[in-house]
TORPA-4810 file (N, C-alpha, C, O; in nm, 3 decimals):
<nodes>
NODE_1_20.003_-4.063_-12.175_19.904_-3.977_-12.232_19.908_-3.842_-12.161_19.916_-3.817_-12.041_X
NODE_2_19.894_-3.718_-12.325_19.929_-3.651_-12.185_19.762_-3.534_-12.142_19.671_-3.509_-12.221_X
NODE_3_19.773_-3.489_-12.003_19.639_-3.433_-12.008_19.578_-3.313_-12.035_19.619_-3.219_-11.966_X
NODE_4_19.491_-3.288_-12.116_19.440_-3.167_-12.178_19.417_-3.049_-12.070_19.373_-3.075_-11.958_X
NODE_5_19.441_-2.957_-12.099_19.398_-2.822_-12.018_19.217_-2.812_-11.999_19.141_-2.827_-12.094_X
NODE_6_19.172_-2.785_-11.857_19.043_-2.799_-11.862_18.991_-2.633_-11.844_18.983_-2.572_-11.737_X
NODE_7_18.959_-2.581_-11.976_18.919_-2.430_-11.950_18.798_-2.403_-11.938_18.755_-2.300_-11.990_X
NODE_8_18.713_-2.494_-11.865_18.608_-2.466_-11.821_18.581_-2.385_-11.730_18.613_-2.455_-11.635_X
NODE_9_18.534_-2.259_-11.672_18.484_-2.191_-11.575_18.391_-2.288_-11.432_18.270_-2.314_-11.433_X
NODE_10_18.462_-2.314_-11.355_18.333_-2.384_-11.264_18.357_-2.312_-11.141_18.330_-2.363_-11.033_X
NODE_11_18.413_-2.183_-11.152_18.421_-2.115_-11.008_18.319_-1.964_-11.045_18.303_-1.905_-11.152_X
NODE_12_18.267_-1.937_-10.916_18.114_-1.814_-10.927_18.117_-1.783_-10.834_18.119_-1.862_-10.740_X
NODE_13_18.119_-1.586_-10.812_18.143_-1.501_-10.749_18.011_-1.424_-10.762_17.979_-1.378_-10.871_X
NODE_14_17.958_-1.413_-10.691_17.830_-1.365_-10.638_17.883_-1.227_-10.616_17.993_-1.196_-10.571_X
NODE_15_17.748_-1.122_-10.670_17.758_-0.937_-10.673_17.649_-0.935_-10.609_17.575_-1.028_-10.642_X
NODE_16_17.606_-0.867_-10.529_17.493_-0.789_-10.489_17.484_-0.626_-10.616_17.579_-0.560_-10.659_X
NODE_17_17.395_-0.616_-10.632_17.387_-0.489_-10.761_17.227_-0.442_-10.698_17.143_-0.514_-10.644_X
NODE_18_17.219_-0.277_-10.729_17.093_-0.211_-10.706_17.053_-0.233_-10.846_17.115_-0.269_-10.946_X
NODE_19_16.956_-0.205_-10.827_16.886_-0.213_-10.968_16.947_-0.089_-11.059_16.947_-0.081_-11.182_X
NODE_20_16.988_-0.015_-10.984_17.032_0.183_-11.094_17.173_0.071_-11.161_17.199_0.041_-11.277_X
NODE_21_17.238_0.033_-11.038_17.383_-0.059_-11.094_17.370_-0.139_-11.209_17.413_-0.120_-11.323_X
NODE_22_17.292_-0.249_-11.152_17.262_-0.319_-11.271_17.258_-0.279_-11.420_17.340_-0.311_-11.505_X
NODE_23_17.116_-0.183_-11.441_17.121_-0.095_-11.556_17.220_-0.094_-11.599_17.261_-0.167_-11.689_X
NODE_24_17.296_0.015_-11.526_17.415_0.045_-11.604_17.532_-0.036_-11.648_17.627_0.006_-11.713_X
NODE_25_17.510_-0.163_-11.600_17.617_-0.282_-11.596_17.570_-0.327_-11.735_17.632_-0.353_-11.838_X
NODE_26_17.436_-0.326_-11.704_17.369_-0.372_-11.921_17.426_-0.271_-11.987_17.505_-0.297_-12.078_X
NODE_27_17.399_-0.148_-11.956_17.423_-0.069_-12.059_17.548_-0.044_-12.154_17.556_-0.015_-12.273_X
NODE_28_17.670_-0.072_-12.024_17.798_-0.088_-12.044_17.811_-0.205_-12.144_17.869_-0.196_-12.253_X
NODE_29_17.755_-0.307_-12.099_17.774_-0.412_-12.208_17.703_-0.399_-12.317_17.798_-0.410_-12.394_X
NODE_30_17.634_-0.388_-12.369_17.520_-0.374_-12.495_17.612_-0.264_-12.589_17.613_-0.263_-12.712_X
NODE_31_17.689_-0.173_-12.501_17.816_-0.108_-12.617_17.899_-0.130_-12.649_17.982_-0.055_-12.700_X
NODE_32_17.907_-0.305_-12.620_18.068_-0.392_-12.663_18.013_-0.471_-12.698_17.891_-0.488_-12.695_X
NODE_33_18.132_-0.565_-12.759_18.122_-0.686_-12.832_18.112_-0.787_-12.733_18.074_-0.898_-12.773_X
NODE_34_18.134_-0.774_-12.633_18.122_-0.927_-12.501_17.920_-0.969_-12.566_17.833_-0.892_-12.607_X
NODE_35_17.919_-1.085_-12.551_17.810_-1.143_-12.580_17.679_-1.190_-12.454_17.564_-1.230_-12.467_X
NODE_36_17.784_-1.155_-12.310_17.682_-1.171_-12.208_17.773_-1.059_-12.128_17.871_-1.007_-12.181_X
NODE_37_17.730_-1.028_-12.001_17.703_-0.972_-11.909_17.837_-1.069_-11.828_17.856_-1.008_-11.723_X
NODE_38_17.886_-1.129_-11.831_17.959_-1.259_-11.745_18.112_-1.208_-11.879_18.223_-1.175_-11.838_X
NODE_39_18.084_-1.213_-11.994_18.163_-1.187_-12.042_18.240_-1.058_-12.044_18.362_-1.058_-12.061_X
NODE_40_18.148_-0.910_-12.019_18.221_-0.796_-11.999_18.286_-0.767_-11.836_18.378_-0.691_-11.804_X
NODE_41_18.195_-0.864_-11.743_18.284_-0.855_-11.632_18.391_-0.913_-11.590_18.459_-0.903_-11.488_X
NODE_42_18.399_-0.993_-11.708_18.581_-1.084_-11.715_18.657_-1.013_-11.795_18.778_-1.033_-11.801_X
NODE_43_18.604_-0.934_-11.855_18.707_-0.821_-11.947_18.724_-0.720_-11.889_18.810_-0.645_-11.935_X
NODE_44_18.648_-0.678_-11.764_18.654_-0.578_-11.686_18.790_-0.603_-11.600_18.902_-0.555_-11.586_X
NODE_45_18.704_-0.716_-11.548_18.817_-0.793_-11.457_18.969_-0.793_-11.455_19.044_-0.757_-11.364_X
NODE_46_19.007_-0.852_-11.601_19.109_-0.876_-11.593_19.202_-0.810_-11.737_19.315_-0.829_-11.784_X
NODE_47_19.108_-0.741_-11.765_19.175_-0.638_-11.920_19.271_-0.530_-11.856_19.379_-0.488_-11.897_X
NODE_48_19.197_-0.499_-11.742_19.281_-0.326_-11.667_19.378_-0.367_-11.580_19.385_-0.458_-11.497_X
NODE_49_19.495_-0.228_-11.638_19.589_-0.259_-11.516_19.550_-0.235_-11.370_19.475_-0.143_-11.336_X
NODE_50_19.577_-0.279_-11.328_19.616_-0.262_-11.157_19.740_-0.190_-11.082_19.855_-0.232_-11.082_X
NODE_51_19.702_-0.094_-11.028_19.799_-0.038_-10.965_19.875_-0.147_-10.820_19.811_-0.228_-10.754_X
NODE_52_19.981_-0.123_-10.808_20.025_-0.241_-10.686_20.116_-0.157_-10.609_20.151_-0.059_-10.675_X
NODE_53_20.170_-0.162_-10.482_20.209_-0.054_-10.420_20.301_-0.127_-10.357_20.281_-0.234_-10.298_X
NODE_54_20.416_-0.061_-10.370_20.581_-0.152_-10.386_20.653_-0.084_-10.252_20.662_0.039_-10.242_X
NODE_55_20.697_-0.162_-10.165_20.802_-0.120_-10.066_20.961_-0.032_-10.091_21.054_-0.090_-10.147_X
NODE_56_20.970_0.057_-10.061_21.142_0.066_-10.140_21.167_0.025_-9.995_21.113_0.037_-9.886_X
NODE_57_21.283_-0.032_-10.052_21.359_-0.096_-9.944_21.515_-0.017_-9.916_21.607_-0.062_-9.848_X
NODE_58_21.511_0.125_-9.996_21.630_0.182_-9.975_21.542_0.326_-9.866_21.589_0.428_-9.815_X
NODE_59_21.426_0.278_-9.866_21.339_0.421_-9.769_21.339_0.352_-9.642_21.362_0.416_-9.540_X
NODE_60_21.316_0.223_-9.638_21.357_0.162_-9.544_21.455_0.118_-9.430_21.442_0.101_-9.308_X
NODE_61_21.558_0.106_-9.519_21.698_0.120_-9.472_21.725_0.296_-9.379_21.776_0.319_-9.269_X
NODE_62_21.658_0.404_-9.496_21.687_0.522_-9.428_21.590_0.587_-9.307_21.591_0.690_-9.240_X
NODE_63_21.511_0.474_-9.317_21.403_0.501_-9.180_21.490_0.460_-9.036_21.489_0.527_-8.933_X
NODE_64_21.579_0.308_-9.066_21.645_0.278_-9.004_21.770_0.318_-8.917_21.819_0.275_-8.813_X
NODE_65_21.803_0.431_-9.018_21.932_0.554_-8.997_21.887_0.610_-8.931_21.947_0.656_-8.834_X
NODE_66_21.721_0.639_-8.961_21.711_0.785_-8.864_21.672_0.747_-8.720_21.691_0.827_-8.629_X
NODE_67_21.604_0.597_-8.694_21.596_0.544_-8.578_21.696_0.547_-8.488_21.704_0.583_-8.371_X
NODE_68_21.780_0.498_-8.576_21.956_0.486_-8.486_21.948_0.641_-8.433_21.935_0.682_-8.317_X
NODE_69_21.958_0.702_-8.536_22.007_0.888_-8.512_21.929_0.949_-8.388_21.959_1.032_-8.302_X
NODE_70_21.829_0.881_-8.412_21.744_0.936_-8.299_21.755_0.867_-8.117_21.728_0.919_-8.009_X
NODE_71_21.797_0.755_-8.149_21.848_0.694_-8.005_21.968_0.763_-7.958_21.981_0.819_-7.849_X
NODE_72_22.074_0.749_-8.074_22.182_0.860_-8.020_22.151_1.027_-7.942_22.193_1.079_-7.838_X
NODE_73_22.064_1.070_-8.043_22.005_1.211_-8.008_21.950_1.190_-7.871_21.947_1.289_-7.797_X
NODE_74_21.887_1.025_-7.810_21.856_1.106_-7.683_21.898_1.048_-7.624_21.838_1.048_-7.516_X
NODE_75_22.014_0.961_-7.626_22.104_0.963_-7.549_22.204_1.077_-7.489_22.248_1.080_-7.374_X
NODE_76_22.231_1.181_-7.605_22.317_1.297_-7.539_22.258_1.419_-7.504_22.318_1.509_-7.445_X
NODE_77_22.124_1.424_-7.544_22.032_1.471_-7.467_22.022_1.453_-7.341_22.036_1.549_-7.266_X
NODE_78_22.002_1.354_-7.304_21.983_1.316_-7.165_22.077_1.321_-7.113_22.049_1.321_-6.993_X
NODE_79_22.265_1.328_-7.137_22.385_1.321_-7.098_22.354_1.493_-7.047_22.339_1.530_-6.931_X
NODE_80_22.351_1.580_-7.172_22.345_1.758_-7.177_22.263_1.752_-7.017_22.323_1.768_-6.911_X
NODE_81_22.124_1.726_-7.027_22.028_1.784_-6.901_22.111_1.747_-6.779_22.121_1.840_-6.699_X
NODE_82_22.197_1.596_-6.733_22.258_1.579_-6.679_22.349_1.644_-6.603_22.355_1.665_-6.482_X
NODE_83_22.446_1.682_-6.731_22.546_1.789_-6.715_22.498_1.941_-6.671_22.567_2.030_-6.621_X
NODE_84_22.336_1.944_-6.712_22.326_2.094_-6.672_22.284_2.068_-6.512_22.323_2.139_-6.419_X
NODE_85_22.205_1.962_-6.500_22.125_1.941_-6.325_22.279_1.953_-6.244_22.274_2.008_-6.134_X
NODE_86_22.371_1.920_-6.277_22.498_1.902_-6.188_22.523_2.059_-6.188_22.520_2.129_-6.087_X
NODE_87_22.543_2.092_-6.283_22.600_2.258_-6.293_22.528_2.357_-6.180_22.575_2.418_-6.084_X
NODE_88_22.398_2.345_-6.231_22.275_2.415_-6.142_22.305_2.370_-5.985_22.301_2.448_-5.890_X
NODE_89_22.336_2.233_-5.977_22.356_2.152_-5.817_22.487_2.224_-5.733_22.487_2.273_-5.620_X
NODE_90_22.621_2.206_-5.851_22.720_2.262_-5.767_22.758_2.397_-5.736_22.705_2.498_-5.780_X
NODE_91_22.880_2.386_-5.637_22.912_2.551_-5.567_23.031_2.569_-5.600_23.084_2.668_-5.550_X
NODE_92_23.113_2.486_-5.691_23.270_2.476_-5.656_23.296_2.505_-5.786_23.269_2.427_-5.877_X
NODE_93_23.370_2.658_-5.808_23.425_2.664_-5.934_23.525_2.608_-6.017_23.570_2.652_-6.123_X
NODE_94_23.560_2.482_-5.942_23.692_2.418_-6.038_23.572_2.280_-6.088_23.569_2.208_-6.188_X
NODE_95_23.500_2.288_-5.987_23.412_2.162_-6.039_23.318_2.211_-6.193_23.287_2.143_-6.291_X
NODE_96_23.288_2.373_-6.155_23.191_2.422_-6.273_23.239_2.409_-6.367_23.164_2.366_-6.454_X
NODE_97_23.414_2.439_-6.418_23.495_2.459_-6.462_23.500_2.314_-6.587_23.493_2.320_-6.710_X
NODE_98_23.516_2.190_-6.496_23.530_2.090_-6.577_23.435_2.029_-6.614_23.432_1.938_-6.697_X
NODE_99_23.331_2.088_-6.542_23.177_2.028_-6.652_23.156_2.102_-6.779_23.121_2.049_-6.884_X
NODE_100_23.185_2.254_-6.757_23.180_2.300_-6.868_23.242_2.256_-6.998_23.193_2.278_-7.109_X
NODE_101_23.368_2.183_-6.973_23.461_2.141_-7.035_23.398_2.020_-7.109_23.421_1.971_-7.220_X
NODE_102_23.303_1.984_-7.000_23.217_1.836_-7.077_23.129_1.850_-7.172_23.111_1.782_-7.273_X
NODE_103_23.053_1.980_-7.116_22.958_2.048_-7.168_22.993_2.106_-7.337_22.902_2.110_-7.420_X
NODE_104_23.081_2.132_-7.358_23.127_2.195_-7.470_23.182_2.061_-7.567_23.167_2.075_-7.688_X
NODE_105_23.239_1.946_-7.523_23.267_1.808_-7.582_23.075_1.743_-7.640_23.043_1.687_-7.745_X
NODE_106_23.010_1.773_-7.550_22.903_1.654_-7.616_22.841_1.773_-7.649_22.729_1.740_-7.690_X
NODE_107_22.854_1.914_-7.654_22.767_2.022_-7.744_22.822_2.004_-7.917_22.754_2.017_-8.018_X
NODE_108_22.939_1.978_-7.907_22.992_1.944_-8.041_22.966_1.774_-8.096_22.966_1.747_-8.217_X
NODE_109_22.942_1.658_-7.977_22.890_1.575_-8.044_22.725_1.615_-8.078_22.658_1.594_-8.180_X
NODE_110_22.690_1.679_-7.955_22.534_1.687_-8.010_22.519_1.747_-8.178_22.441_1.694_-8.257_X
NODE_111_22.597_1.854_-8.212_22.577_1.941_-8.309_22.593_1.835_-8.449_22.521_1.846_-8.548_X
NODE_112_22.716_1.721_-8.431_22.751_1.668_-8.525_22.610_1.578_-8.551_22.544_1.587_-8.654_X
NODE_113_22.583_1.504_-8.456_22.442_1.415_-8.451_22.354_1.521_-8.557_22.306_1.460_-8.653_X
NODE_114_22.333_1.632_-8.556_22.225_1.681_-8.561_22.258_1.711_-8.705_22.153_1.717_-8.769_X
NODE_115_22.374_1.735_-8.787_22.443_1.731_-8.889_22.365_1.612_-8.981_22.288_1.618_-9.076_X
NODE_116_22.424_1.502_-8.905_22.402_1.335_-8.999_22.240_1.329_-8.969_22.183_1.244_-9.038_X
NODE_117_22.153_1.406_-8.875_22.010_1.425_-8.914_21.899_1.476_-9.038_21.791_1.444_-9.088_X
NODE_118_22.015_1.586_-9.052_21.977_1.695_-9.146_22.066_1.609_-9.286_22.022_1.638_-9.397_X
NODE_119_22.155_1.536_-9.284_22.154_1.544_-9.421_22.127_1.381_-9.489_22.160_1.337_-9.599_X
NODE_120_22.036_1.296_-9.346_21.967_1.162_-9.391_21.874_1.271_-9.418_21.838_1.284_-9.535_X
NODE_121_21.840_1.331_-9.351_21.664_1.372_-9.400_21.663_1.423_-9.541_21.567_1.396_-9.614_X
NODE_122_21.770_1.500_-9.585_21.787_1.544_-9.718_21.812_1.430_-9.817_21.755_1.451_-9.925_X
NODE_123_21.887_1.305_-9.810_21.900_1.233_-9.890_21.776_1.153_-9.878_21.797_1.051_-9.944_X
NODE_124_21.642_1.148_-9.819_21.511_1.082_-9.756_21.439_1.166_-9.853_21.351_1.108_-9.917_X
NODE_125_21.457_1.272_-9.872_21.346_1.362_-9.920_21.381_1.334_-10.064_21.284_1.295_-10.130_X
NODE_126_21.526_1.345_-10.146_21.576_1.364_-10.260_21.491_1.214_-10.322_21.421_1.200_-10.423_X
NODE_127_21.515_1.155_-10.258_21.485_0.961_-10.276_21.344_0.952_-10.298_21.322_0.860_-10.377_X
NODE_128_21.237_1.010_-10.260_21.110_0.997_-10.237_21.071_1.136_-10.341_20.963_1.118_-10.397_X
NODE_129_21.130_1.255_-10.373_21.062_1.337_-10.433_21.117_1.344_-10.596_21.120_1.445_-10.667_X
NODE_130_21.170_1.174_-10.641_21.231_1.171_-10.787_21.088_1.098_-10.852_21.081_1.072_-10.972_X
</nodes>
């Protein structure tokens, strides 16, 4: 046998309402066809869309890029100040000589870092402002 659907209502959600509310909760209803007060707040309820607020998961991913980008960034950051505290420290121009040499290697990685910054952030912005 098989068993019938039971569409009885036996679940009740309690409103607190001011009395100005109320009113207007009659009033709203008395200009529709719902036959009680229980009936326009189930049409209220569940007639309207709902907005729902969705993750992109490709903004995500590029949040992730820029995390990375940004650990790199201070990693050679902190390499650069390095390289400059030594510069400032030493006296020996063959020594100044080959820091500079270093100095000019991670000024061009820094610059590239700062490249793949500028153009996640541009493909971040393009993604979010369609």
């Amino acid at each position: 046998m098989m068993e019938t659907e039971n569409n009885n209502r036996k679940r009740r959600i309690y409103v607190r309402l001011t009395d100005k509310e109320f009113t207007t909760l009659e009033s709203r209803c008395k200009n529709t066809t719902c036959r009680s007060v229980s009936d326009y707040v189930r049409h209220c309820l569940f007639s309207k869309p709902i907005t729902t607020i969705k993750r992109d998961a490709s903004a995500d991913e590029a949040i992730m890029q820029m995390s990375h980008l940004n650990r790199e960034l201070n990693a050679i950051g902190n390499n650069f100040n390095q390289l400059v505290r030594k510069v400032n420290a030493t006296s020996q121009a063959a020594e100044i000589k080959a820091l500079l040499l270093l100095f000019e290697s991670q000024k061009k990685t820094l610059f590239s870092k700062i490249n793949d910054v500028k153009e996640q952030l541009q493909k971040l912005a393009e993604k979010w402002l369609q």
